[in-house]
Z-matrix of the N, CA and C atoms (Angstrom, degrees):
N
C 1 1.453
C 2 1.536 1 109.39
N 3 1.272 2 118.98 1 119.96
C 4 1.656 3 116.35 2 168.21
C 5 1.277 4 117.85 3 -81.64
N 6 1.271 5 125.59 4 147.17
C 7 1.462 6 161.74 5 168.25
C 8 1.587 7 108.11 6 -52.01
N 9 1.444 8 101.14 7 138.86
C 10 1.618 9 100.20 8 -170.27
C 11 1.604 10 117.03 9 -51.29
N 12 1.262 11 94.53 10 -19.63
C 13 1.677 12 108.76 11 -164.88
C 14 1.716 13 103.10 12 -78.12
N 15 1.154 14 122.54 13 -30.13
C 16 1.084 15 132.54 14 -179.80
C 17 1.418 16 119.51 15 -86.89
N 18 1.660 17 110.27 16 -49.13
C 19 1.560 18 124.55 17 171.63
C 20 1.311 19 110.15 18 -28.17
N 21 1.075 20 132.82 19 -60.87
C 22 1.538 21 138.74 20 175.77
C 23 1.803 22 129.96 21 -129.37
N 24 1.567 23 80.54 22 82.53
C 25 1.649 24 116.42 23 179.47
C 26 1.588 25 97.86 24 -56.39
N 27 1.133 26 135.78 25 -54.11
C 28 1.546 27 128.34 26 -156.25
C 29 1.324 28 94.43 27 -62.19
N 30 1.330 29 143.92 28 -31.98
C 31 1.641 30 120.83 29 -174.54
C 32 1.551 31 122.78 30 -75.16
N 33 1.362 32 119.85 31 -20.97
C 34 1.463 33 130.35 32 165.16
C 35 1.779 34 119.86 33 -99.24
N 36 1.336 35 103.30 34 -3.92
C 37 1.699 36 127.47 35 170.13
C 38 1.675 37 104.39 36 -60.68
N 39 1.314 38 93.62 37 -46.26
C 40 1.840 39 102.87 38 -179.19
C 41 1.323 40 122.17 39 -77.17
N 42 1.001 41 117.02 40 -27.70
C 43 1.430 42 127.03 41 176.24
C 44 1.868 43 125.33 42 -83.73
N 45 1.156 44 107.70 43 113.57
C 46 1.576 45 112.79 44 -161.67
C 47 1.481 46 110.56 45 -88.09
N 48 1.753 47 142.29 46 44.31
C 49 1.564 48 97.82 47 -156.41
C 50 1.303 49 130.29 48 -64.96
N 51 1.394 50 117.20 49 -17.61
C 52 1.523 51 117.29 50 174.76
C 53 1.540 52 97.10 51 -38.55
N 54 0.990 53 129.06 52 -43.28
C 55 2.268 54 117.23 53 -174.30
C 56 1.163 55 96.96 54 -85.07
N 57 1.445 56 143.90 55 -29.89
C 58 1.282 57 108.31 56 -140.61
C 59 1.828 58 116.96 57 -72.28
N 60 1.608 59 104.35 58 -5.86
C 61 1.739 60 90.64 59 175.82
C 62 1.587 61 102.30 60 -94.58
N 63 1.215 62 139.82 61 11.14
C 64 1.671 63 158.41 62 -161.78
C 65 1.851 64 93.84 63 -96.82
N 66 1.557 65 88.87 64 -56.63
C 67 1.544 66 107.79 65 -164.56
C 68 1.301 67 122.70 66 -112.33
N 69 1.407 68 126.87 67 13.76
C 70 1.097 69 124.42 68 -178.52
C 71 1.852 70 109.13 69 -156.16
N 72 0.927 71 118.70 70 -5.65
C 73 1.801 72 133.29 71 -165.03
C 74 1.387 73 101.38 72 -63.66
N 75 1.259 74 119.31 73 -48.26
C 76 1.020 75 136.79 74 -158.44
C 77 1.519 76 114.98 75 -94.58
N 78 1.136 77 83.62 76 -40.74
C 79 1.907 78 81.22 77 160.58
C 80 1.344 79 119.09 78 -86.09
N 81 1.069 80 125.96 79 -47.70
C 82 1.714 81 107.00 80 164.13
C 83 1.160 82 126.97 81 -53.84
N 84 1.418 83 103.01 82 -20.86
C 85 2.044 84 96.83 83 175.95
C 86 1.656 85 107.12 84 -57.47
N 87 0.963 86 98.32 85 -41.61
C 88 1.901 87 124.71 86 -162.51
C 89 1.110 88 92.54 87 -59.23
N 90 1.518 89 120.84 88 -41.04
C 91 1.759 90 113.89 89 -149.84
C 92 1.553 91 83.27 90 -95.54
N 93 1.097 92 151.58 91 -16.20
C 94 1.292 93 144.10 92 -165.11
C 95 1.201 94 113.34 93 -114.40
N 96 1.896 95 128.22 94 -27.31
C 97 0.946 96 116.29 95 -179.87
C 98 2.024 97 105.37 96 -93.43
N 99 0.984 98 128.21 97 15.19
C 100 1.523 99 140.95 98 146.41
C 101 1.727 100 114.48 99 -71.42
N 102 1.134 101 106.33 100 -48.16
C 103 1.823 102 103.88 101 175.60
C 104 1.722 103 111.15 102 -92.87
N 105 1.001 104 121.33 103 -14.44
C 106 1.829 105 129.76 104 -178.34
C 107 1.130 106 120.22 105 -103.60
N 108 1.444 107 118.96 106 -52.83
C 109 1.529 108 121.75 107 173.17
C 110 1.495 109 118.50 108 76.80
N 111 1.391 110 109.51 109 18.12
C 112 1.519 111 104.47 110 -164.10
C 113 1.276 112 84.40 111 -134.39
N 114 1.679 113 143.98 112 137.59
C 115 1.343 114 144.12 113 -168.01
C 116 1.875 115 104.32 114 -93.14
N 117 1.384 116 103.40 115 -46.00
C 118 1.411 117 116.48 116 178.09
C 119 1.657 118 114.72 117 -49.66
N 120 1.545 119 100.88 118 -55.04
C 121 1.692 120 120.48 119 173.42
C 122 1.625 121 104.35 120 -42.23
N 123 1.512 122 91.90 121 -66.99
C 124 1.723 123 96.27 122 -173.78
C 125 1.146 124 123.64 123 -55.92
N 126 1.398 125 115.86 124 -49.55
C 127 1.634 126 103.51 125 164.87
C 128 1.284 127 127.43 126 -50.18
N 129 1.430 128 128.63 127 -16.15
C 130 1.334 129 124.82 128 -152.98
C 131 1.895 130 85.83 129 -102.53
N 132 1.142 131 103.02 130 -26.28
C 133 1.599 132 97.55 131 -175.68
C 134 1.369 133 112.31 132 -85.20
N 135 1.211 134 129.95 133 -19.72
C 136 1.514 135 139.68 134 163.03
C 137 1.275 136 108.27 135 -51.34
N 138 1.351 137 120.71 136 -47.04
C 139 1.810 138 122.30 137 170.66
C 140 1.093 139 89.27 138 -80.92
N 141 1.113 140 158.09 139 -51.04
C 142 1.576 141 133.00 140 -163.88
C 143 1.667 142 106.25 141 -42.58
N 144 1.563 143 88.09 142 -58.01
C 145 1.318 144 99.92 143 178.80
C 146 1.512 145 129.40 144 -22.88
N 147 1.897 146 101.88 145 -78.89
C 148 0.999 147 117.99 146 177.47
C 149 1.648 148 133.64 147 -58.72
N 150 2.025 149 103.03 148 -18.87
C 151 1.077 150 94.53 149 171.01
C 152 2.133 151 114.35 150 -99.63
N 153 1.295 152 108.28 151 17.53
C 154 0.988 153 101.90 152 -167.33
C 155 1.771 154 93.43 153 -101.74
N 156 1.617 155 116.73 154 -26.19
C 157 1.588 156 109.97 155 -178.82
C 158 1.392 157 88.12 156 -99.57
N 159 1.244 158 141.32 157 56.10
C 160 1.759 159 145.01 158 110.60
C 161 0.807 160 106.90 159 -65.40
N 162 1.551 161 124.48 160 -59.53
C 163 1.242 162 135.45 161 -160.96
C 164 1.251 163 115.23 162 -66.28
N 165 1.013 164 124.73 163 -26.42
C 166 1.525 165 135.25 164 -163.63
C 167 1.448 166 105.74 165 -108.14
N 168 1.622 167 126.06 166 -28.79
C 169 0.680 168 134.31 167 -174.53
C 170 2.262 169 131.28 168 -15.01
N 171 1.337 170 80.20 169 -39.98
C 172 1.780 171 82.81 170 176.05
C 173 1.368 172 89.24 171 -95.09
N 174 1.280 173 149.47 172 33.69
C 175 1.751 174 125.88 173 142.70
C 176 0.893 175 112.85 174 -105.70
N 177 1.625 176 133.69 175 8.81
C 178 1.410 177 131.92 176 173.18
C 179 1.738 178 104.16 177 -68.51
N 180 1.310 179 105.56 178 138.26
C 181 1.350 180 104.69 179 -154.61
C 182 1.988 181 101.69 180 -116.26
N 183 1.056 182 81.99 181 6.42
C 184 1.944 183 102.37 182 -168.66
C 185 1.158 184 123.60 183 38.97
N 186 1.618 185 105.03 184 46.31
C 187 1.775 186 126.61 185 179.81
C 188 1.381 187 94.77 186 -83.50
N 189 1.317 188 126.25 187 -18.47
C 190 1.840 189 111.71 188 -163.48
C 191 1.697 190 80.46 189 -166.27
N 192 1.920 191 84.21 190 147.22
C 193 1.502 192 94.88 191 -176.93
C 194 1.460 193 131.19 192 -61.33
N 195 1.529 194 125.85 193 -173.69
C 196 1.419 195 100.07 194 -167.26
C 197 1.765 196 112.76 195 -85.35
N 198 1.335 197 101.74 196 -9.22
C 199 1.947 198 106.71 197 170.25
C 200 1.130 199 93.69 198 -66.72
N 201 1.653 200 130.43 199 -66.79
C 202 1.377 201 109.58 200 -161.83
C 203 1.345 202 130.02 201 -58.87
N 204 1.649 203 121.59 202 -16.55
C 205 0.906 204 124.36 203 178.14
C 206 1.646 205 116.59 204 -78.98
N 207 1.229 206 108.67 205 -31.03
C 208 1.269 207 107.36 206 -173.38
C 209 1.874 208 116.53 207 -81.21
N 210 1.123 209 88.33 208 -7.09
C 211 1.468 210 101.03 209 -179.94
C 212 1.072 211 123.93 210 -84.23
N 213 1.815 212 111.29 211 -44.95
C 214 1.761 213 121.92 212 155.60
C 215 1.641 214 94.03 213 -50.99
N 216 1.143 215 142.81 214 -24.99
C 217 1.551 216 113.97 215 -141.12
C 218 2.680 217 71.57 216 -96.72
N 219 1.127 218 102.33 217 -50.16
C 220 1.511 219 115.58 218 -161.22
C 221 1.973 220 92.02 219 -54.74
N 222 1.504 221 118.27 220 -36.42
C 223 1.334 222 103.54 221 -160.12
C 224 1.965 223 95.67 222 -88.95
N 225 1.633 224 93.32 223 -22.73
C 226 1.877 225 70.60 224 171.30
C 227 1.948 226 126.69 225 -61.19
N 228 1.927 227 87.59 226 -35.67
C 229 1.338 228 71.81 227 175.75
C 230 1.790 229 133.28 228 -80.26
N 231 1.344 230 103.02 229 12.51
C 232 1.675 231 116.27 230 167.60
C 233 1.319 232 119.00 231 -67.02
N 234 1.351 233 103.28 232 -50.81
C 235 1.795 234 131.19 233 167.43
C 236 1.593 235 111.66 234 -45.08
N 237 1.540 236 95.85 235 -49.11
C 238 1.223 237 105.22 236 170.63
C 239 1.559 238 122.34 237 -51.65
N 240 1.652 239 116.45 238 -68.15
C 241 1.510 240 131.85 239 179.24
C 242 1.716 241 99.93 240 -41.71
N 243 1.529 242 110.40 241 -34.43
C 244 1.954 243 110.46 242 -134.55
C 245 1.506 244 71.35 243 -93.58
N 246 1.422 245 141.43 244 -15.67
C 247 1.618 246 150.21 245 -174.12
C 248 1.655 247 91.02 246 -78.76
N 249 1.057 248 136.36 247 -85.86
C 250 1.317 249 141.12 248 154.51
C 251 1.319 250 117.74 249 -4.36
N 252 1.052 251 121.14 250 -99.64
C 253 1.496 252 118.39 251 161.06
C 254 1.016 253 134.86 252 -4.59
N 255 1.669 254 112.19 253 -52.33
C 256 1.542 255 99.56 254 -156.98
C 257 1.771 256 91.83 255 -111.56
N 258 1.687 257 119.89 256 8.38
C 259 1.439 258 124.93 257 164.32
C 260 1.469 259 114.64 258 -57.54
N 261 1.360 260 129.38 259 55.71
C 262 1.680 261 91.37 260 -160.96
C 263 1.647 262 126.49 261 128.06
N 264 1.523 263 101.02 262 -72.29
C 265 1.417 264 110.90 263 -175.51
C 266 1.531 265 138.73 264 -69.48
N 267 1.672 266 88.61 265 -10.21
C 268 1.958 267 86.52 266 172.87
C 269 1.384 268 84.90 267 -103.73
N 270 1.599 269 101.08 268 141.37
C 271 1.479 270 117.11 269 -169.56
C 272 1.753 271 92.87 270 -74.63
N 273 1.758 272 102.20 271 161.61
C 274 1.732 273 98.42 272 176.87
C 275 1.312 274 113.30 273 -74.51
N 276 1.024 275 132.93 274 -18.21
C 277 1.520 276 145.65 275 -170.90
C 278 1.535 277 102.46 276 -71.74
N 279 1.453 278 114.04 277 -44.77
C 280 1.647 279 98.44 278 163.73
C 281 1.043 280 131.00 279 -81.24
N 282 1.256 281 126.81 280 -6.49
C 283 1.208 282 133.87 281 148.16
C 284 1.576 283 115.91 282 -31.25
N 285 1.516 284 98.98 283 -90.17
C 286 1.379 285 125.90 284 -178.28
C 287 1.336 286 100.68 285 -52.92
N 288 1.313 287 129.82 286 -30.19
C 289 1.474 288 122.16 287 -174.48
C 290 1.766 289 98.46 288 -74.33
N 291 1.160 290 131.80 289 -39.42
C 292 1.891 291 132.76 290 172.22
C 293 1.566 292 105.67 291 -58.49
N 294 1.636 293 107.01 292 -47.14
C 295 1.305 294 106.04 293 -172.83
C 296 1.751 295 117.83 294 -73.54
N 297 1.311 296 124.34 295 -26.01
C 298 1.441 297 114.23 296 152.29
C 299 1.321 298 102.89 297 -66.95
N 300 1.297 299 145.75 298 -66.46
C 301 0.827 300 133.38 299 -169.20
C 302 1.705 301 128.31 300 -18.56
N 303 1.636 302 104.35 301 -38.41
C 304 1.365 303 122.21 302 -172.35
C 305 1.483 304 115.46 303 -97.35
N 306 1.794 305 108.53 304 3.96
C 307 1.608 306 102.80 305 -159.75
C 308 1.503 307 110.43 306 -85.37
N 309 1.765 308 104.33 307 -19.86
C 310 1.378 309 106.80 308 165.64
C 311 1.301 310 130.65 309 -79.27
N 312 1.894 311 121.64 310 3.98
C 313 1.498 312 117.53 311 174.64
C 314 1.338 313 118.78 312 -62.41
N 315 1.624 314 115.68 313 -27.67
C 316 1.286 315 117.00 314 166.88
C 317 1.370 316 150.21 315 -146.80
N 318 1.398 317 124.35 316 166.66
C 319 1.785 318 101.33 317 -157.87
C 320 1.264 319 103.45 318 -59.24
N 321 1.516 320 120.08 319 148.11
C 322 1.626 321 120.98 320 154.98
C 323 1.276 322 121.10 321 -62.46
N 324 1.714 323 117.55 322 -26.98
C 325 1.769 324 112.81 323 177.33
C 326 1.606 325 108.21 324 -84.59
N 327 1.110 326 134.35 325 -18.34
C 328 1.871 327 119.65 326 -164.42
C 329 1.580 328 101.74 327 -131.48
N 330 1.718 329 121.62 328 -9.71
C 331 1.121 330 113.36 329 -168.84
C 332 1.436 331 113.10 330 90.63
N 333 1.437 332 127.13 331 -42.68
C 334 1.420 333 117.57 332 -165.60
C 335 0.853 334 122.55 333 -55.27
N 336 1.744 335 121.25 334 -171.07
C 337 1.545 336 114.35 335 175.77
C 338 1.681 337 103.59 336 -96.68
N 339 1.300 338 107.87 337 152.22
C 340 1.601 339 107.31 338 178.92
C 341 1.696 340 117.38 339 -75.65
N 342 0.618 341 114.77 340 139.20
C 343 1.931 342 123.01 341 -163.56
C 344 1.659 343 104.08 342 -39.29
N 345 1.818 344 107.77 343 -40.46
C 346 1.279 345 98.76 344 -164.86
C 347 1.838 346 100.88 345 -87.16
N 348 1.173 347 118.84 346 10.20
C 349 1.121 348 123.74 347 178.94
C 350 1.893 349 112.77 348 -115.09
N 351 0.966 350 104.32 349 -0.31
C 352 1.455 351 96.83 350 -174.16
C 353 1.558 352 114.61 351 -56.58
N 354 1.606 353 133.29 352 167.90
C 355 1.394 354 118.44 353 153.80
C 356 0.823 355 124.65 354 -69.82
N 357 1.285 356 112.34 355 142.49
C 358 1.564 357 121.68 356 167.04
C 359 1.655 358 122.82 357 -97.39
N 360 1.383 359 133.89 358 137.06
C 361 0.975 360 136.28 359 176.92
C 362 1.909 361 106.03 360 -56.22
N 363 1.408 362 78.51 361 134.87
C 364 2.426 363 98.63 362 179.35
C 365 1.284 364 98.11 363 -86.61
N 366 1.270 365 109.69 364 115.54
C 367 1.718 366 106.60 365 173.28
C 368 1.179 367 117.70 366 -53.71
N 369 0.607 368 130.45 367 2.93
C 370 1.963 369 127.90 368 174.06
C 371 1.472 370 131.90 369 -109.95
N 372 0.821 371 171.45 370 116.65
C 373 1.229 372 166.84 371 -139.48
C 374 1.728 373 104.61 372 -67.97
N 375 1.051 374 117.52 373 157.57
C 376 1.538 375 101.86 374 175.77
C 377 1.474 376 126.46 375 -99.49
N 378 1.653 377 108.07 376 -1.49
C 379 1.431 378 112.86 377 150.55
C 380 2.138 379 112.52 378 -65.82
N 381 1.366 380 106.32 379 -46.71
C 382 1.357 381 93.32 380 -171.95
C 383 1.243 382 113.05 381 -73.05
N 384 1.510 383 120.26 382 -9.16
C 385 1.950 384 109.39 383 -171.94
C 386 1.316 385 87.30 384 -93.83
N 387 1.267 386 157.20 385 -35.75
C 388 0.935 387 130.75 386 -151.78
C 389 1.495 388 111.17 387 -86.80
N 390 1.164 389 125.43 388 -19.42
C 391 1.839 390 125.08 389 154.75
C 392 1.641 391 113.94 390 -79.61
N 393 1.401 392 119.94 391 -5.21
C 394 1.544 393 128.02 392 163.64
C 395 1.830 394 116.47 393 -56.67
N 396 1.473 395 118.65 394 102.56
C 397 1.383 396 113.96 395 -161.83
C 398 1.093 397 91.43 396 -76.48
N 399 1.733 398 150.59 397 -27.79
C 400 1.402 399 131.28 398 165.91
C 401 1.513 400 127.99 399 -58.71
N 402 1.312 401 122.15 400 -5.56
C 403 1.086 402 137.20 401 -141.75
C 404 2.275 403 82.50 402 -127.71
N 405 0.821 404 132.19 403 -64.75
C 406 1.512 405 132.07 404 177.77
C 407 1.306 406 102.19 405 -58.33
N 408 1.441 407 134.87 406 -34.71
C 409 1.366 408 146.04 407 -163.41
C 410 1.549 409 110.48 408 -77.18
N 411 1.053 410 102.53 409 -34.81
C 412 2.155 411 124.40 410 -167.05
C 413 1.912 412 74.19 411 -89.74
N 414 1.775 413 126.31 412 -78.28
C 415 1.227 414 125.15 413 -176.65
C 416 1.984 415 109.38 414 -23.52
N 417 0.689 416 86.72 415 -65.47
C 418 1.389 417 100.32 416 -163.52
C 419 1.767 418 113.69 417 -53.36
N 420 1.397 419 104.67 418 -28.27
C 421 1.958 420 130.45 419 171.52
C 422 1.205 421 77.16 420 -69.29
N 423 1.027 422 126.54 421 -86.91
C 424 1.661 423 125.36 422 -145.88
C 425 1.612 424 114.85 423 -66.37
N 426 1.448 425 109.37 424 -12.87
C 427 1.479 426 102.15 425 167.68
C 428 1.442 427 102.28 426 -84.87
N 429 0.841 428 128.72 427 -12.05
C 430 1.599 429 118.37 428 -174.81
C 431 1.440 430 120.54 429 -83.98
N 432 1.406 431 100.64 430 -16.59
C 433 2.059 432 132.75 431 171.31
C 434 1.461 433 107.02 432 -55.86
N 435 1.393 434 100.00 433 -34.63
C 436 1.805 435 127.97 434 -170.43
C 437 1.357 436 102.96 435 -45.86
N 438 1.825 437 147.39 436 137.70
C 439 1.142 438 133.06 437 154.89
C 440 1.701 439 108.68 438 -63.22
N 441 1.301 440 128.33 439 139.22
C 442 1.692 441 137.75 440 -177.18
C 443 1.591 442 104.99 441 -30.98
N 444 1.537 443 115.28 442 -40.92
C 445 1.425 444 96.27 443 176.73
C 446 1.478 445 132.92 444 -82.33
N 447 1.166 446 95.10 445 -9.59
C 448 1.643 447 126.82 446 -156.32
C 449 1.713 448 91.41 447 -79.34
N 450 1.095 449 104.56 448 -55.91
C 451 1.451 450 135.65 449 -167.04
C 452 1.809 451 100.80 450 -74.68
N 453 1.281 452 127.95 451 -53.90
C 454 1.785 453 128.09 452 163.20
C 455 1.669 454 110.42 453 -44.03
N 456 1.309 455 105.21 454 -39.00
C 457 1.578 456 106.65 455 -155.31
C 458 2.006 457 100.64 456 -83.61
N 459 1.640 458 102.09 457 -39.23
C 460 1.616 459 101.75 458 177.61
C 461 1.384 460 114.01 459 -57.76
N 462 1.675 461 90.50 460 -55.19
C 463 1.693 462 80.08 461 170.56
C 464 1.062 463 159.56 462 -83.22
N 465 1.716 464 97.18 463 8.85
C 466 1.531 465 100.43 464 159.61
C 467 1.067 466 108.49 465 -114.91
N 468 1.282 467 153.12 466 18.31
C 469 1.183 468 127.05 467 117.26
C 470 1.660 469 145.89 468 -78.10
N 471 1.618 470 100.30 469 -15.41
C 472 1.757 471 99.19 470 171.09
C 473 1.663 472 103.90 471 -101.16
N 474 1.306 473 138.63 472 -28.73
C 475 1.526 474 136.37 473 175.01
C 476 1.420 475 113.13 474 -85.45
N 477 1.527 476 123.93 475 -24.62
C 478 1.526 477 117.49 476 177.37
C 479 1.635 478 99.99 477 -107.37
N 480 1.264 479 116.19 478 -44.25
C 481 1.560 480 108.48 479 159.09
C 482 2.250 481 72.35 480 100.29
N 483 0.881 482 121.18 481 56.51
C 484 1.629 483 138.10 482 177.08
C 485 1.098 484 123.80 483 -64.11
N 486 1.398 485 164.01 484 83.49
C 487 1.402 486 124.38 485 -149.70
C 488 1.355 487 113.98 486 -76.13
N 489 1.416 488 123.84 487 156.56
C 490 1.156 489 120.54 488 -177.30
C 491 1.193 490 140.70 489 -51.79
N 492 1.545 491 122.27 490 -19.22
C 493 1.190 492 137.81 491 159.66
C 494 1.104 493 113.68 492 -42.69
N 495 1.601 494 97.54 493 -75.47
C 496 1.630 495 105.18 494 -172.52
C 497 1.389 496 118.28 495 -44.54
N 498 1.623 497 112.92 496 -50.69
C 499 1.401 498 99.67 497 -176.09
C 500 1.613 499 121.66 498 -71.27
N 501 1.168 500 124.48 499 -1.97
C 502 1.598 501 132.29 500 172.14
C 503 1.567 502 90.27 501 -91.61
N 504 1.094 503 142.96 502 -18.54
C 505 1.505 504 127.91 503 169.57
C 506 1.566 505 112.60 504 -58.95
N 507 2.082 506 89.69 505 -69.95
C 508 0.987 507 106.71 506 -166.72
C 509 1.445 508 120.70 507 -30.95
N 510 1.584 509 112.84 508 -69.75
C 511 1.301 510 159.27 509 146.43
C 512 1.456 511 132.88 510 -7.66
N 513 1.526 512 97.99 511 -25.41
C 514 1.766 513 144.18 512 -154.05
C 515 1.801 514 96.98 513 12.54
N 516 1.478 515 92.53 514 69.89
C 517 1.964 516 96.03 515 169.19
C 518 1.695 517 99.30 516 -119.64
N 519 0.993 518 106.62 517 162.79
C 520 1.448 519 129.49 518 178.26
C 521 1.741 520 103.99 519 -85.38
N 522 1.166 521 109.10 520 156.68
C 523 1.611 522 126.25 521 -157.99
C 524 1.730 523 85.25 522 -75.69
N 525 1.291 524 126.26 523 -60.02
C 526 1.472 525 142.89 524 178.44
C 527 1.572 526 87.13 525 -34.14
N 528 1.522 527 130.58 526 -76.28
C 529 1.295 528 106.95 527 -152.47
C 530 1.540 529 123.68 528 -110.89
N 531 1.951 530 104.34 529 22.24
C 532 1.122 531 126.41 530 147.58
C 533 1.722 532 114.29 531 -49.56
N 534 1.588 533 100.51 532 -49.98
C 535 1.843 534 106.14 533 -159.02
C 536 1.726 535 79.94 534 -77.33
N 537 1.109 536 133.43 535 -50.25
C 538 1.466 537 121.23 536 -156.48
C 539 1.746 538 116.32 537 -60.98
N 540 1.905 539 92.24 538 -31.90
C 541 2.041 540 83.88 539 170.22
C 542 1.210 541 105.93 540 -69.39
N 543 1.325 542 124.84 541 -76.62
C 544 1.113 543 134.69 542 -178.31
C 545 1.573 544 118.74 543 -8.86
N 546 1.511 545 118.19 544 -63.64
C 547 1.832 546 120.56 545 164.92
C 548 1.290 547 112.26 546 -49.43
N 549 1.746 548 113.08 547 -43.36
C 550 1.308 549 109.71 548 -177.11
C 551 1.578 550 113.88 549 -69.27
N 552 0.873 551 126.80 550 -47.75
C 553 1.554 552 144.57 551 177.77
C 554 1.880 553 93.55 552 -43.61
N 555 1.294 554 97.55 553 -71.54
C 556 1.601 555 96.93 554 -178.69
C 557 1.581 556 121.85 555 -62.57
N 558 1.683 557 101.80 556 -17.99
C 559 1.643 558 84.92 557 163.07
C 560 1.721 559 126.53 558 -64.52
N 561 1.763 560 104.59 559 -45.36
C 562 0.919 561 122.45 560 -156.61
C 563 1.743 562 120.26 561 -87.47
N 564 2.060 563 100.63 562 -0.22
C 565 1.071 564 111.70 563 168.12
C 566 1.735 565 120.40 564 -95.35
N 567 1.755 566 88.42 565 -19.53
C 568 1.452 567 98.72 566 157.25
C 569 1.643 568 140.31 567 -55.44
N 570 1.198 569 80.99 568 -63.42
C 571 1.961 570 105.99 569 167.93
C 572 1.634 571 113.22 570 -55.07
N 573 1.387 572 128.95 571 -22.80
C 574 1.165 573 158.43 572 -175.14
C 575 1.567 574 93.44 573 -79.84
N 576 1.047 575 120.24 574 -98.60
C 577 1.557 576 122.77 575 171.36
C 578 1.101 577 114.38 576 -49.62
N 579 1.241 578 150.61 577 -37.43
C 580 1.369 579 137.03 578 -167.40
C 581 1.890 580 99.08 579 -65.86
N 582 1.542 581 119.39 580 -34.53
C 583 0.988 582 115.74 581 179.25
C 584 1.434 583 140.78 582 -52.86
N 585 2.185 584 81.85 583 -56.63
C 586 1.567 585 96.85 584 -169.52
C 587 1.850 586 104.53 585 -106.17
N 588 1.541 587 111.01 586 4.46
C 589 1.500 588 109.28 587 176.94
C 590 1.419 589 107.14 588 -96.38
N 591 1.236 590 114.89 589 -53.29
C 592 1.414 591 104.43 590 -170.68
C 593 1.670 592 129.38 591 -115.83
């Protein structure tokens, strides 16, 4: 009689780790150092990675290839860090220090934006800046300006495209002060670029 582990060989049949730092290292760095920004962090989560789908190795179920799998296994633990982070660790003072920051974008009597704050048109189209590596590079400075929660919540909803639920689960924030980072985040990634992009 064989052993569960054996009973069904085809789900660990698919899975190679001898490649996966050959064939996959490099792309998870990529996918993590876009939402993390820290090179040291990211590497260290790439082995997380790899040693955590060893571990797991007989629940791969070979519903999705072995990148995709390893990638759900690399972006939980992002969720994880961006869980961390935003428990606590950005002090309140930077908070409040972004949020004055933002109290002059608009009038207190009509709501609008104040003249010297209005947007300004990005010289470029927004299909061509967004493959512009000076243009992700300046993005990427100014996400790092972000307080830790501020910064978890943008990017999983504008780089993972998250639904909002989840990330107020994940996150354990309320829908109310989901929408309030998020505006804030986008004010302050605005004001950020408007400076040093255009």
């Amino acid at each position: 009689m064989q052993s569960d582990k054996t009973a069904n060989p085809a789900s660990t049949r698919s899975l190679n780790p001898n490649q996966w730092v050959i064939n996959y290292a490099d792309y998870l760095y990529r996918y993590a150092i876009v939402r993390i920004n820290q090179e040291e962090q990211c590497r260290d989560l790439v082995q997380e990675t790899f040693l955590a789908a060893l571990e797991k190795a007989d629940q791969f179920e070979g519903r999705s290839t072995e990148k995709t799998w390893l990638t759900a296994i690399l972006r939980n633990k992002i969720i994880d860090l961006y869980r961390k982070k935003s428990s606590g660790l950005a002090p309140k003072d930077e908070v409040r220090h972004h949020e004055v920051l933002q109290e002059d974008f608009f009038d207190a009597e009509n709501g609008h934006w104040n003249v010297e704050h209005q947007p300004k048109a990005f010289a470029a189209q927004p299909d061509e800046v967004i493959q512009n590596r000076e243009f992700n590079h300046i993005l990427q400075m100014c996400m790092k300006k972000l307080p830790a929660l501020w910064f978890a919540v943008f990017s999983m909803k504008h780089m993972d495209e998250e639904q909002t639920e989840v990330i107020c689960t994940e996150l354990k924030l309320s829908h109310s002060n989901f929408w309030v980072i998020i505006h804030r985040a986008k004010l302050s990634l605005r004001a950020c670029l408007e400076k040093n992009w255009i």
